[in-house]
N, C-alpha and C positions, 0 to 999 in steps of 0.2 A: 346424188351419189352417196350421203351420207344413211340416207335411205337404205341402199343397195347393201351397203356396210353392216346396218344395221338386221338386217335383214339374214345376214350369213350369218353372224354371230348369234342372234337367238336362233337360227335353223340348226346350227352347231351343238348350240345346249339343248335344246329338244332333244336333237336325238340322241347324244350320250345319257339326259335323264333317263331315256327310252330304253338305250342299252342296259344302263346299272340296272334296272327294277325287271328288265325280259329275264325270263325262265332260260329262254336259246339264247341270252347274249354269252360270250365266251371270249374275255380276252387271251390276246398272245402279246407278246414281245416278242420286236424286229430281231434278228441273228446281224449283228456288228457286218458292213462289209469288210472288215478286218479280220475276220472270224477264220480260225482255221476249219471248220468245219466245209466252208464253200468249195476247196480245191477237192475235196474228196466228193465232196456228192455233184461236183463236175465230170470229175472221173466215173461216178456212176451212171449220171446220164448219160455219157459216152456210149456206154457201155448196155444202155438201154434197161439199166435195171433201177430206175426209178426216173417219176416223170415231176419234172421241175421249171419252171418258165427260168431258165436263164437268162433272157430280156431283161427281166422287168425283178429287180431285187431293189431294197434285204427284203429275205426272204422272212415271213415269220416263223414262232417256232413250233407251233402248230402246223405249218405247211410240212415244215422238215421231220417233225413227226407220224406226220401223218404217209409221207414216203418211206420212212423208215421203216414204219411197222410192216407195210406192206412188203417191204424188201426182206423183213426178216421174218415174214411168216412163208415168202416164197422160197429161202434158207431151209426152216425147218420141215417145208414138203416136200424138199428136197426137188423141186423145183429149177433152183439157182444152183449153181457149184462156183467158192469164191475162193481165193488164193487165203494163204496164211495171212498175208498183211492184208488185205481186206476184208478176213476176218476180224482182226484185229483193229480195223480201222468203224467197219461196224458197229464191234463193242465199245469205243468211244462216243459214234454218234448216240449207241441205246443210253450208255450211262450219261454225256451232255444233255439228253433232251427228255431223263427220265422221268422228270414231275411231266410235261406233258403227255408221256405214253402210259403214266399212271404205274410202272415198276418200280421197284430197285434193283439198281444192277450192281454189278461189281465196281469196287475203284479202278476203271483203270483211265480216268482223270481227273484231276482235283476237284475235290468236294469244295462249294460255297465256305467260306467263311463261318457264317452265320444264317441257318436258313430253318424258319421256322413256320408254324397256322396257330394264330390266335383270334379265334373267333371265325367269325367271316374271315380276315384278313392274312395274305400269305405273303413273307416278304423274307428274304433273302439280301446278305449284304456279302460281295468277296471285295479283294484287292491282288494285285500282281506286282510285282518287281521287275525290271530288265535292264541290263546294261549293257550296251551298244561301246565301240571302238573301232574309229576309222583310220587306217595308216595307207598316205601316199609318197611316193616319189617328188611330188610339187608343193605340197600343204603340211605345216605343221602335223602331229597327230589330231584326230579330234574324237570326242568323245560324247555320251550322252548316256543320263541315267531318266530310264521312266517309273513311276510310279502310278496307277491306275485304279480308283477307286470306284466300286458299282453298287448302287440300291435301288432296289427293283424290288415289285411285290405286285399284289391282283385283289381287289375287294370283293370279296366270292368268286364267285362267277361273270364278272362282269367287268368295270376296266381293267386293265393294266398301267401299271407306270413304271420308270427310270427313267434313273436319273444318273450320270458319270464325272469323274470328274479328275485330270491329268494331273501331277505336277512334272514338268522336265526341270532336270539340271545337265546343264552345258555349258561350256567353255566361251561363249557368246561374251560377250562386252554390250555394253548397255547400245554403242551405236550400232552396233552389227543388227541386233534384235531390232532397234527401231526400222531396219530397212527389209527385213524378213519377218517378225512377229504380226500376229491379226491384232486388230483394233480393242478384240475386248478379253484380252492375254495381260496379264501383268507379270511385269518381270521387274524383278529384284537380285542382284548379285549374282546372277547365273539361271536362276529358278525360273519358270513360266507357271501360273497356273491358268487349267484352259476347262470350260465347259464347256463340253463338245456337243455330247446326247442327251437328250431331258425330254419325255413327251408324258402323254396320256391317251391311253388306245382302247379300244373294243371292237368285238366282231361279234356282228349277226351270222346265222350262215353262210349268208352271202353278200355281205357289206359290212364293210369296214373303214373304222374312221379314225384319226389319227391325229391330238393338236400338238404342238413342240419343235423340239429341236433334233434333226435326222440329216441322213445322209440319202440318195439317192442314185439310181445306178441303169440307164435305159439301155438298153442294147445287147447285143449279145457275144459280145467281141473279150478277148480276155483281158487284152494287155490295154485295153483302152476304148473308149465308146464316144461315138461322134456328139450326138446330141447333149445328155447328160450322164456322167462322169462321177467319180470320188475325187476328181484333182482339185475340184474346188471347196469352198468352204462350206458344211453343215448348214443348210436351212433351216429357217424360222419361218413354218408352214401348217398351214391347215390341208392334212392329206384325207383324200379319199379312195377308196377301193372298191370297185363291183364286181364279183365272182360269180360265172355263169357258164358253168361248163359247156362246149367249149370255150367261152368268150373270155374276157377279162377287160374291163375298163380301169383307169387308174388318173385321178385327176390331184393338185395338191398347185395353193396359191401361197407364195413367200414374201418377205419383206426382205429387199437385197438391203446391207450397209443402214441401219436406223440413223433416221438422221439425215441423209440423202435422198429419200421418194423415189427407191428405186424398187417395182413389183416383177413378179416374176413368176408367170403363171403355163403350166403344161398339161396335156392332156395327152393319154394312152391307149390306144385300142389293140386287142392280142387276139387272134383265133388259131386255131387247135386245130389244123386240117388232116385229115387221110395221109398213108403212108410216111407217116412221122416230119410232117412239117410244120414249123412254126411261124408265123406271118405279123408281123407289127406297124404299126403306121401310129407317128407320133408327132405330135405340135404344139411349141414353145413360144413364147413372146414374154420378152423382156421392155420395159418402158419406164420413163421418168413420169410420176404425177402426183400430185399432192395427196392423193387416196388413190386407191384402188379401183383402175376401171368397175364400170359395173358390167359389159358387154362381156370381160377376160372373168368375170364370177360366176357366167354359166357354164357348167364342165363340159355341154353341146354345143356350145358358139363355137361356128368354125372361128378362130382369130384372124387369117387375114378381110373375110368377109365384114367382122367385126369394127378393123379399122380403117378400109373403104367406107363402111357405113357413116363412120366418127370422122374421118378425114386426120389420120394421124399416122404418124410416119416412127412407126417403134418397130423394134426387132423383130422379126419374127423368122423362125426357122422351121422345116419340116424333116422329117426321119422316115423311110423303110425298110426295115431289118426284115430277115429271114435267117434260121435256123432251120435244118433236113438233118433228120438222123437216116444217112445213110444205108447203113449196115449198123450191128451191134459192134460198138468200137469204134465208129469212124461220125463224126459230125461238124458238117461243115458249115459255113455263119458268113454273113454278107448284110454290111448296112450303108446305104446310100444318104445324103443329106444334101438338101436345099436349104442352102443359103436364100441366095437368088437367084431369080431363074428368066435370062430375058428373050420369053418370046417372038416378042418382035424386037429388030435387031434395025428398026429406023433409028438415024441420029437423031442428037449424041447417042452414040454407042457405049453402053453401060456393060461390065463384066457380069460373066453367069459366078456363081459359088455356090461351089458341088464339094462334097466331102465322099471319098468311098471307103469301105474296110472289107476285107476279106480274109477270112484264118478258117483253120482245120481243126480238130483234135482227133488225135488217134491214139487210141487205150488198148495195149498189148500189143502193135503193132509189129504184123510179119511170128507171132508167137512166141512175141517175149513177154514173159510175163513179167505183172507186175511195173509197166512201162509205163509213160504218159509220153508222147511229143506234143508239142503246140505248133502250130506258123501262123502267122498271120501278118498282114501288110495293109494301111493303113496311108493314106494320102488327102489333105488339106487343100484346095485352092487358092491362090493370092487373095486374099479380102473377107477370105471366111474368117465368123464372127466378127467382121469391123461392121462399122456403121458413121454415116454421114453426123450425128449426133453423138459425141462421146461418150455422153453419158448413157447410152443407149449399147455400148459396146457388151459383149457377150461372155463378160467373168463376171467373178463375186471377189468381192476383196481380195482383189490383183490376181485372181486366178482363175485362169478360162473354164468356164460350164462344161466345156465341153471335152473334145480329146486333147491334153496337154500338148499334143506337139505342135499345135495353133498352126495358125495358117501359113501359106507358103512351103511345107515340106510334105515329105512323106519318110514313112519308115519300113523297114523289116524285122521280126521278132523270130526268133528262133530257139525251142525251148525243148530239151528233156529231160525227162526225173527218171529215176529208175532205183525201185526200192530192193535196196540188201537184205532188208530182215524187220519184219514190222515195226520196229523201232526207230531203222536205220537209214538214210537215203543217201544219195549222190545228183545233180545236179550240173546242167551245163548248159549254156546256152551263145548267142550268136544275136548283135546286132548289128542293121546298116540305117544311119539317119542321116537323109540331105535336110538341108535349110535354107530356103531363100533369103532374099532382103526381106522380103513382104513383112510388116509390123501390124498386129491385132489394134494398137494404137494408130494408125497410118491409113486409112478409109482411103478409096478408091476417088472420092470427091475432093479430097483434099491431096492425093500425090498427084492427080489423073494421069498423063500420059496413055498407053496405049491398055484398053482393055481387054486383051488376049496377052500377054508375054510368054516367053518360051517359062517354060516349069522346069525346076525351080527358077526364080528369076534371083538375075545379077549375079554376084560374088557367093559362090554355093560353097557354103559350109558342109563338108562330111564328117562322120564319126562314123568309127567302127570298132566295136566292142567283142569284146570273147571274155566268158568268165567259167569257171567253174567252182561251185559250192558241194554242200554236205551238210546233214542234219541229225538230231538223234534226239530221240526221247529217252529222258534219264529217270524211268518212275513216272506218277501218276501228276508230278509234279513241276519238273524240271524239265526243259528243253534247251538246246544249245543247236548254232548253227556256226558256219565262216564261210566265205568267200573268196577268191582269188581272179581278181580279172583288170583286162589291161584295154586301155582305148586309146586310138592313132585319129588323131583331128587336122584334117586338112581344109585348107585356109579357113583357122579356125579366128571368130567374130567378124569372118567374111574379108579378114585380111588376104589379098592375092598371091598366091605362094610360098604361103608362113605351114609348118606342120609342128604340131605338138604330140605329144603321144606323156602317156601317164598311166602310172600301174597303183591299183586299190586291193588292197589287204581291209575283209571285215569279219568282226567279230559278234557275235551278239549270244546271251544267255537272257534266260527270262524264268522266273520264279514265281509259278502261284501260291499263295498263302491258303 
């Protein structure tokens, strides 16, 4: 085993020595899934005016440039015909991702900090401000200030790196934090400091390798993705990429919780079909061991093959997504997951766990311009992600991998934007969430009882939300949003015939330096 270990990690430094010294190496840095640039070039996929795997992000930013150019050379043939705000939304992405498209464009977003080429070496440092305020009907006010720091830079031609790094101030009390804060957050009198993103990256044409600390995002769903997710915590992983038009593979092995021997290994295959289909199939396994399988370190090992072979009894999950660009404007998204899936249905009689998701996006919808709707609806089965071994359960530091609303419920999302004036939006949306008993903690081996229950099972929690917000860019610098939205919870924590309801006033400003 120690072999096998050994073995990745000098195969690792090969090939970035490989990358720094190649002529075609080229690195990029990832686009933040936080990133405002993602909902717009959603909105352009929609729209069929640039092509992007929405599956499988963050995206990097060479990929985003390299659709952008294309988009705005299809502009200047006059090709495309785009509204004022997506003109406007455009000239953002050219000026965000200008050092990769090799221009200078105009301000119309804040410039770095600090961004310079000395020698070989191009490095770049910004920071950001924001300060958040939340007023309810049931809770004191509460409040939060971020602070956000980035350095990033590229050795020629060849790696990339950054590195970020948080501090929040909030109203938190030192116990509150110990019951919500991560393991490697320290907090002091209100303060957290958090590093979040930190790697080291390169791209061949068509491979790309990636060691550090990132985010990950499989599926193609907006408001939330079955398999892998941003609900949980920043991996600590060795990722890899293969790009092969149509194809795309994408493999990356992490170390869940240091300190615990918990690994965490996935694989991704994507292909590019005829009249605008997107097709993915994907497989995860999560396990305790003192190192790193060595079967879960081949990015071609099927995994459950792998631990038939080994005789071990570890997580493993499977995913099928699909995306269809419909028409221009209309794309519709479907992802299925296998938990477990029992065959044969000889006693004991074991539960299946199936997860499904299905949403739309419609851009201008009926001839409105300048519009976005979203839907989408999203459902868990009793036992998804539990597992007979705890430690084998399907989060990362108290937070599930996969789609946050964990097993036993399902939800409804209901969402539209609609821009006033390239600066300006409005904002409104609609949700419905049931909840069962079913607990991510509570394995099917350990409640047992009957393996089918009615859905949701037991005492079914409902919420139902309506909110409407508003946003505006004030300059190349300054953004500002709020919100206004009210939620009605019947038997809420599964109390029988108890209803709550609670109304949220938010505020938020954010300042680039």
């Amino acid at each position: 085993m120690e072999r096998a270990v050994g073995w990745l990690v000098w195969w690792t430094a090969l090939v970035l020595a490989v990358g720094a010294v190649s002529t075609l190496a080229q690195g990029s840095r990832n686009v933040p899934l936080s990133h405002w640039s993602y909902e717009i070039l959603d909105r352009f996929d929609a729209k069929g005016l640039v092509e992007l795997n929405q599956a499988h992000r963050p995206y990097t930013r060479r990929q985003v440039a390299d659709a952008v150019r294309e988009l705005q050379r299809d502009v200047e043939r006059g090709d495309v015909q785009l509204s004022r705000a997506d003109r406007h939304w455009l000239a953002k992405l050219v000026h965000e991702f200008d050092h990769e498209l090799g221009v200078s464009a105009p301000g119309v977003v804040d410039e770095p900090l600090l961004e310079t080429q000395y020698s070989e070496v191009y490095f770049l440092a910004d920071a950001s401000l924001a300060e958040s305020l939340l007023l309810s009907n049931e809770e004191r006010p509460d409040y939060a200030t971020f602070l956000d720091l980035l350095a990033a830079g590229q050795l020629g031609e060849g790696p990339v790196f950054e590195q970020t790094m948080a501090v929040r101030l909030t109203r938190w009390d030192e116990d509150t934090w110990r019951k919500v804060g991560r393991p490697d957050q320290q907090f002091w009198k209100g303060a957290t400091l958090v590093l979040d993103r930190g790697y080291w990256a390169y791209d061949l044409p068509w491979f790309r390798v990636e060691v550090g600390r990132d985010q990950v995002w499989w599926g193609p769903g907006h408001f939330g993705a079955l398999l892998i997710s941003d609900e949980s915590y920043f991996f600590d992983m060795v990722k890899m990429d293969l790009v092969l038009r149509p194809v795309e593979f994408s493999f990356f092995l992490a170390e869940l919780e240091p300190g615990e021997r918990r690994f965490f290994s996935a694989h991704r295959l994507t292909v590019r079909l005829p009249w605008g289909f997107d097709v993915g199939i994907a497989e995860a396994v999560l396990y305790g061991a003192e190192r790193p399988e060595p079967l879960y370190l081949n990015p071609l090992s099927p995994y459950l093959v792998a631990q038939m072979v080994r005789g071990r009894d570890d997580q493993i999950l499977w995913s099928v997504d699909l995306s269809w660009q419909a028409l221009d404007g209309v794309r519709l998204d479907g992802e299925f997951l296998i938990d477990d899936w029992q065959y044969e249905k000889d006693p004991p009689v074991m539960p299946d766990k199936f997860g499904y998701l299905a949403g739309c996006y419609l851009a201008d919808p009926l001839g409105l311009q300048d519009t976005d709707v979203r839907c989408e609806y999203a459902r868990l089965d009793k036992w998804v992600y539990t597992q007979e071994q705890i430690e084998n359960t399907y989060e990362h530091r108290g937070a599930i991998i996969g789609h946050e609303l964990g097993p036993d419920a399902d939800r409804l999302d209901i969402e539209m934007e609609h821009r006033l004036l390239p600066f300006l939006g409005i904002e409104a949306g609609y949700r419905a969430t049931r909840h069962g008993e079913g607990d991510v903690h509570l394995p099917f081996e350990i409640e047992r009882g009957t393996a089918f229950p009615p859905f949701p099972s037991g005492i079914v929690e409902r919420k139902d939300a309506l909110w409407l917000g508003g946003w505006a860019e004030v300059g190349a610098r300054l953004d500002l949003a709020a919100e206004g939205s009210w939620q009605g919870t019947k038997n809420p924590d599964h109390d029988d015939g108890a209803y709550a309801s609670e109304w949220l006033a938010r505020f938020w400003v954010r300042l680039d330096f």
